[in-house]
MIMI-410777 format. One record per residue (C-alpha): residue number from 1; residue in three letters; x, y, z. Coordinates in steps of 0.001 Angstrom, whole numbers, plus 500000, padded with zeros to 6 digits. Example, Ala and Ser with C-alpha at 12.3 -4.5 7.8 and 13.67 -1.06 7.14 Angstrom:
<resi:1	resn:ALA	east:512300	north:495500	up:507800>
<resi:2	resn:SER	east:513670	north:498940	up:507140>
***
This chain:
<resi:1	resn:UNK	east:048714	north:166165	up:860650>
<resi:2	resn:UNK	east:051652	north:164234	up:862034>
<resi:3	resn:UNK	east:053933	north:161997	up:859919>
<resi:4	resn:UNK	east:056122	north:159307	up:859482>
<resi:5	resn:UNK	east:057244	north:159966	up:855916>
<resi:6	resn:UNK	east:060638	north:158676	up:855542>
<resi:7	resn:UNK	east:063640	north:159723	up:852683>
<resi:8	resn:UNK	east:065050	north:156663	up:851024>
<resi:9	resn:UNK	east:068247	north:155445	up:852273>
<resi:10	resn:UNK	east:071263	north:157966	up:851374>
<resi:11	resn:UNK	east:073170	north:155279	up:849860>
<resi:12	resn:UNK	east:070813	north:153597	up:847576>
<resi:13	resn:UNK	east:071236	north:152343	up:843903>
<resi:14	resn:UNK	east:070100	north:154132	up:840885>
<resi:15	resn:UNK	east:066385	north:151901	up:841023>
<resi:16	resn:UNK	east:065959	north:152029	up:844471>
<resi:17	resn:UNK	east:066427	north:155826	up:844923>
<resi:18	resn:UNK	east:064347	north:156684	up:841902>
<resi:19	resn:UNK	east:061500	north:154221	up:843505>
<resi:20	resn:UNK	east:062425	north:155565	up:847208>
<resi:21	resn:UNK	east:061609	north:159050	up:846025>
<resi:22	resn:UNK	east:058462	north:158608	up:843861>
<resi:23	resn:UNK	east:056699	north:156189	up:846975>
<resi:24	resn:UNK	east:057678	north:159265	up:849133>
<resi:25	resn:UNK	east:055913	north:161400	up:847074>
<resi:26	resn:UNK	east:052653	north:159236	up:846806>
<resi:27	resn:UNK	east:052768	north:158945	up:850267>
<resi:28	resn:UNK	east:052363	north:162207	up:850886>
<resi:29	resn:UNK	east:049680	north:162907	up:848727>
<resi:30	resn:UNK	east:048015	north:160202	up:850352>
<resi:31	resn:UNK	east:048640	north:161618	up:854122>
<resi:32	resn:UNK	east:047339	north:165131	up:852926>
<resi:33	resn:UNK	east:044066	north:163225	up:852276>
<resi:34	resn:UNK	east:043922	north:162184	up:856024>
<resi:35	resn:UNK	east:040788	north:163171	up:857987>
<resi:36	resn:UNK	east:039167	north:165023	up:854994>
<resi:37	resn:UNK	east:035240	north:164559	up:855081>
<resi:38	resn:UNK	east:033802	north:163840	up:851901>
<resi:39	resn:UNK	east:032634	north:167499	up:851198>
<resi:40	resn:UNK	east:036281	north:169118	up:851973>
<resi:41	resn:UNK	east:038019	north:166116	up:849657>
<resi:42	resn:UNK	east:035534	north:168015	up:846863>
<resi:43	resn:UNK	east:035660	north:171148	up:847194>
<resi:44	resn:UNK	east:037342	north:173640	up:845364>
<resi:45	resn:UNK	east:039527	north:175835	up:847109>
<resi:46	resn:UNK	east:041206	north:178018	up:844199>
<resi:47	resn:UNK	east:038451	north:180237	up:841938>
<resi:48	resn:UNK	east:040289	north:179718	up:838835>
<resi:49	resn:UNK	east:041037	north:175766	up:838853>
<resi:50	resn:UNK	east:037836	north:174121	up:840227>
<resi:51	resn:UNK	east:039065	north:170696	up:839717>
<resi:52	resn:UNK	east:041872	north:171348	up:841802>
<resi:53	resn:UNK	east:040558	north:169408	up:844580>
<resi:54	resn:UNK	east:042000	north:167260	up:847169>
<resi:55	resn:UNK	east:039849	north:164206	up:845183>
<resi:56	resn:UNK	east:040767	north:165370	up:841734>
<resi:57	resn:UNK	east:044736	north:165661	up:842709>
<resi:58	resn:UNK	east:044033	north:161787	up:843876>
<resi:59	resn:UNK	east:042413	north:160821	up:840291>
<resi:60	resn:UNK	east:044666	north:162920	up:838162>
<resi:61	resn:UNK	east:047701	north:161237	up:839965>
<resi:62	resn:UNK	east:046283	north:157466	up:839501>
<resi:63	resn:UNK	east:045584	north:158131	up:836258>
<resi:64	resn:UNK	east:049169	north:159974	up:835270>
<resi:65	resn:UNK	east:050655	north:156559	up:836517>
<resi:66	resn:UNK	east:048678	north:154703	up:834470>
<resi:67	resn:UNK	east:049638	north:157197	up:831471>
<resi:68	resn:UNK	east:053032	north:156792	up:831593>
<resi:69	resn:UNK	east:053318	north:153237	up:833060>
<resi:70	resn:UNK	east:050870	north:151232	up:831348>
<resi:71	resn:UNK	east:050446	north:153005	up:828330>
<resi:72	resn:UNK	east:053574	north:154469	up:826778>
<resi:73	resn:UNK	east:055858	north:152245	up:828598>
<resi:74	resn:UNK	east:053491	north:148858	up:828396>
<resi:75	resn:UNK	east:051986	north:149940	up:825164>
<resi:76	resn:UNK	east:048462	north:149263	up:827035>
<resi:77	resn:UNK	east:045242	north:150906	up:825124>
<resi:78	resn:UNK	east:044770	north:154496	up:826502>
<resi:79	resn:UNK	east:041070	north:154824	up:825555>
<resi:80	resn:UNK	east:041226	north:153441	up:829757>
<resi:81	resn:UNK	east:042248	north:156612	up:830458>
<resi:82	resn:UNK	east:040113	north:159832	up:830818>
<resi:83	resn:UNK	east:043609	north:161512	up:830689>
<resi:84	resn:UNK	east:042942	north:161101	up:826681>
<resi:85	resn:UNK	east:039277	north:162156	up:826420>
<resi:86	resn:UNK	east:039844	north:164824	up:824248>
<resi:87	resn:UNK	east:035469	north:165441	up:824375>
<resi:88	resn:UNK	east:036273	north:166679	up:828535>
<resi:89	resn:UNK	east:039132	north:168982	up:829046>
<resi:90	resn:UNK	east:040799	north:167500	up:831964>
<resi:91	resn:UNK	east:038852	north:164640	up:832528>
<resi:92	resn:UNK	east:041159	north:162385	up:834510>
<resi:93	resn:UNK	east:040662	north:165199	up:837386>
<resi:94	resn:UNK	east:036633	north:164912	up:837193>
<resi:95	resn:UNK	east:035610	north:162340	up:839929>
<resi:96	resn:UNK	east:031686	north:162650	up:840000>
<resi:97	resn:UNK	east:031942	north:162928	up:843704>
<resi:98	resn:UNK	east:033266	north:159589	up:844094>
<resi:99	resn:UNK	east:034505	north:158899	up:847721>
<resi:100	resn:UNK	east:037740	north:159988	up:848636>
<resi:101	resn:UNK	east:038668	north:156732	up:849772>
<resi:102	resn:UNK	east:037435	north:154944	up:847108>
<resi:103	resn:UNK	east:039997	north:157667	up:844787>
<resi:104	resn:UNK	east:042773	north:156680	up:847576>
<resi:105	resn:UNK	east:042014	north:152795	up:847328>
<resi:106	resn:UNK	east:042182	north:153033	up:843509>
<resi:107	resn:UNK	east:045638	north:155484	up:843368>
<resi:108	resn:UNK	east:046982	north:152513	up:845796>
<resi:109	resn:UNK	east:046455	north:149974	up:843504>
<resi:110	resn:UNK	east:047858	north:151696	up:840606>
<resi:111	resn:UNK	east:050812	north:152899	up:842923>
<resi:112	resn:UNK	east:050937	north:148710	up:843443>
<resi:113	resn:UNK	east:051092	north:148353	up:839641>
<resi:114	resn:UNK	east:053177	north:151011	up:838995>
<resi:115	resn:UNK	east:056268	north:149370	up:840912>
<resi:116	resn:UNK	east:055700	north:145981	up:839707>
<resi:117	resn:UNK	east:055836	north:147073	up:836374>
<resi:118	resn:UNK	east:059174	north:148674	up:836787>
<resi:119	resn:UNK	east:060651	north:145968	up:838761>
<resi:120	resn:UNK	east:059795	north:144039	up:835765>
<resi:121	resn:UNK	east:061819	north:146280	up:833909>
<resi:122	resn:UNK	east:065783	north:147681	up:833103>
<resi:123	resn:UNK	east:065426	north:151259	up:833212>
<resi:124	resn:UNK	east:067392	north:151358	up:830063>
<resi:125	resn:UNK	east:063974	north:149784	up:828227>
<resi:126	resn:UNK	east:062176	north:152201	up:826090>
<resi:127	resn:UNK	east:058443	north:152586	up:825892>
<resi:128	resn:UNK	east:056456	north:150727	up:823211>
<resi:129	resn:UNK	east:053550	north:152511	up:822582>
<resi:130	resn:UNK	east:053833	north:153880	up:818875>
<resi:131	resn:UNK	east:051236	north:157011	up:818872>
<resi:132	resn:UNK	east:053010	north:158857	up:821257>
<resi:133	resn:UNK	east:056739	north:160740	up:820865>
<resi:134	resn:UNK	east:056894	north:160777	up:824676>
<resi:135	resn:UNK	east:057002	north:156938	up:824693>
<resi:136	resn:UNK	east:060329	north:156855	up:823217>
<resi:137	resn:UNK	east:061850	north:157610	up:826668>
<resi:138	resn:UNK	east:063243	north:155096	up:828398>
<resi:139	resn:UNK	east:062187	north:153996	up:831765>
<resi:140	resn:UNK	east:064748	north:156175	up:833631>
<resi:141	resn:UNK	east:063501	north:159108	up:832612>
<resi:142	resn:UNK	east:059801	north:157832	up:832836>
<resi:143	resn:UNK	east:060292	north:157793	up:836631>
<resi:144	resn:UNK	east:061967	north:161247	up:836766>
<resi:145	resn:UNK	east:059010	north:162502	up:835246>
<resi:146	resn:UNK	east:056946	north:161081	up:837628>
<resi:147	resn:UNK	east:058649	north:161761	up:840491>
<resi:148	resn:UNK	east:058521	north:165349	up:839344>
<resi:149	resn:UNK	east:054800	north:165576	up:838378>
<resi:150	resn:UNK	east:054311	north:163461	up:841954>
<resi:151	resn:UNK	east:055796	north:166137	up:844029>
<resi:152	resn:UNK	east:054285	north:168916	up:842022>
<resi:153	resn:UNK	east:051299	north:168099	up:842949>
<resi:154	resn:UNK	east:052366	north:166921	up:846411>
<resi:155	resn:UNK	east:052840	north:170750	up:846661>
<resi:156	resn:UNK	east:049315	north:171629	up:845305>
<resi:157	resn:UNK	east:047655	north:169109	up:847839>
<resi:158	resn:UNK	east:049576	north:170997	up:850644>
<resi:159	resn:UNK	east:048418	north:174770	up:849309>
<resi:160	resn:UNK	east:045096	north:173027	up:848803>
<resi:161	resn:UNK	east:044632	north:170636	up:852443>
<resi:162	resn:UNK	east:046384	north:174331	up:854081>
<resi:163	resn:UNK	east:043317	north:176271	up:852241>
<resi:164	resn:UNK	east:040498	north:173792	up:853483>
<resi:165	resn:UNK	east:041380	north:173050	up:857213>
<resi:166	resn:UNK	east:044617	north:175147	up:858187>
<resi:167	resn:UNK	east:046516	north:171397	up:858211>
<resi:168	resn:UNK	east:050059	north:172132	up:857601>
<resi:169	resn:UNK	east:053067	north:170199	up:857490>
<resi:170	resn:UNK	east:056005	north:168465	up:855048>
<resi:171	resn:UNK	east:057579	north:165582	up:857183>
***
């Protein structure tokens, strides 16, 4: 696996850098999916979390964005979501063996979304979803979050793309 993951620029404003670091993130998420076949992208490579797949870290990151983006910050409807399925424990990680590029193509899109949304946006604005405590954040620390749950499970798709093929690598 080679790269050409960049940093963002070491003199960026508050927007930029918060944006800079979350795309880097994605991205590599995205390059740990490179050359997977479609049986590697499924399968489970750690006994005790079978979801934890390279196409289930794809879905459960689209669909994060889409949590905290379009539905506590937008105030969007979140029966969308699988994330809130409370019938399927940790549905928004189930992809019925859905291509992974189909899973990429969609995460893309949302990624797309994602930053027009909060370019639409002062990161001072709070979220406006009502059912939710977490919504009362403002967008600042929405992006934190997700730049944090991003590169979490940048680090699980790493353990996991190590586990299938022996691919290694951070930059």
């Amino acid at each position: 696996m080679a790269s050409k993951l960049e940093r963002p620029p070491l003199q960026a404003d508050e927007r930029t850098a918060l944006i800079g670091w979350l795309d880097l993130q994605r991205q590599i998420l995205r390059w740990k999916c490179e050359g997977l076949d479609g049986e590697d992208a499924h399968r489970p490579v750690i006994p005790t979390s079978p979801a934890m797949t390279m196409a289930g870290l794809i879905s459960h990151m689209r669909w994060t964005e889409h949590l905290w983006l379009e539905v506590l910050f937008l105030g969007g409807d979140e029966k969308q979501n699988p994330a809130f399925d409370e019938s399927s424990e940790d549905a928004d990680w189930h992809t019925d063996g859905r291509p992974i590029a189909e899973l990429l193509a969609e995460y893309e899109a949302q990624c797309a979304r994602s930053n027009e949304i909060v370019a639409a946006a002062s990161l001072d604005d709070v979220g406006r979803h009502t059912g939710y405590r977490t919504a009362g954040a403002n967008l600042r620390w929405m992006l934190i979050h997700l730049v944090e749950e991003t590169g979490r499970h940048a680090g699980h798709a790493d353990i996991v793309r190590e586990l299938l093929d022996g691919a290694k690598g951070y930059f």
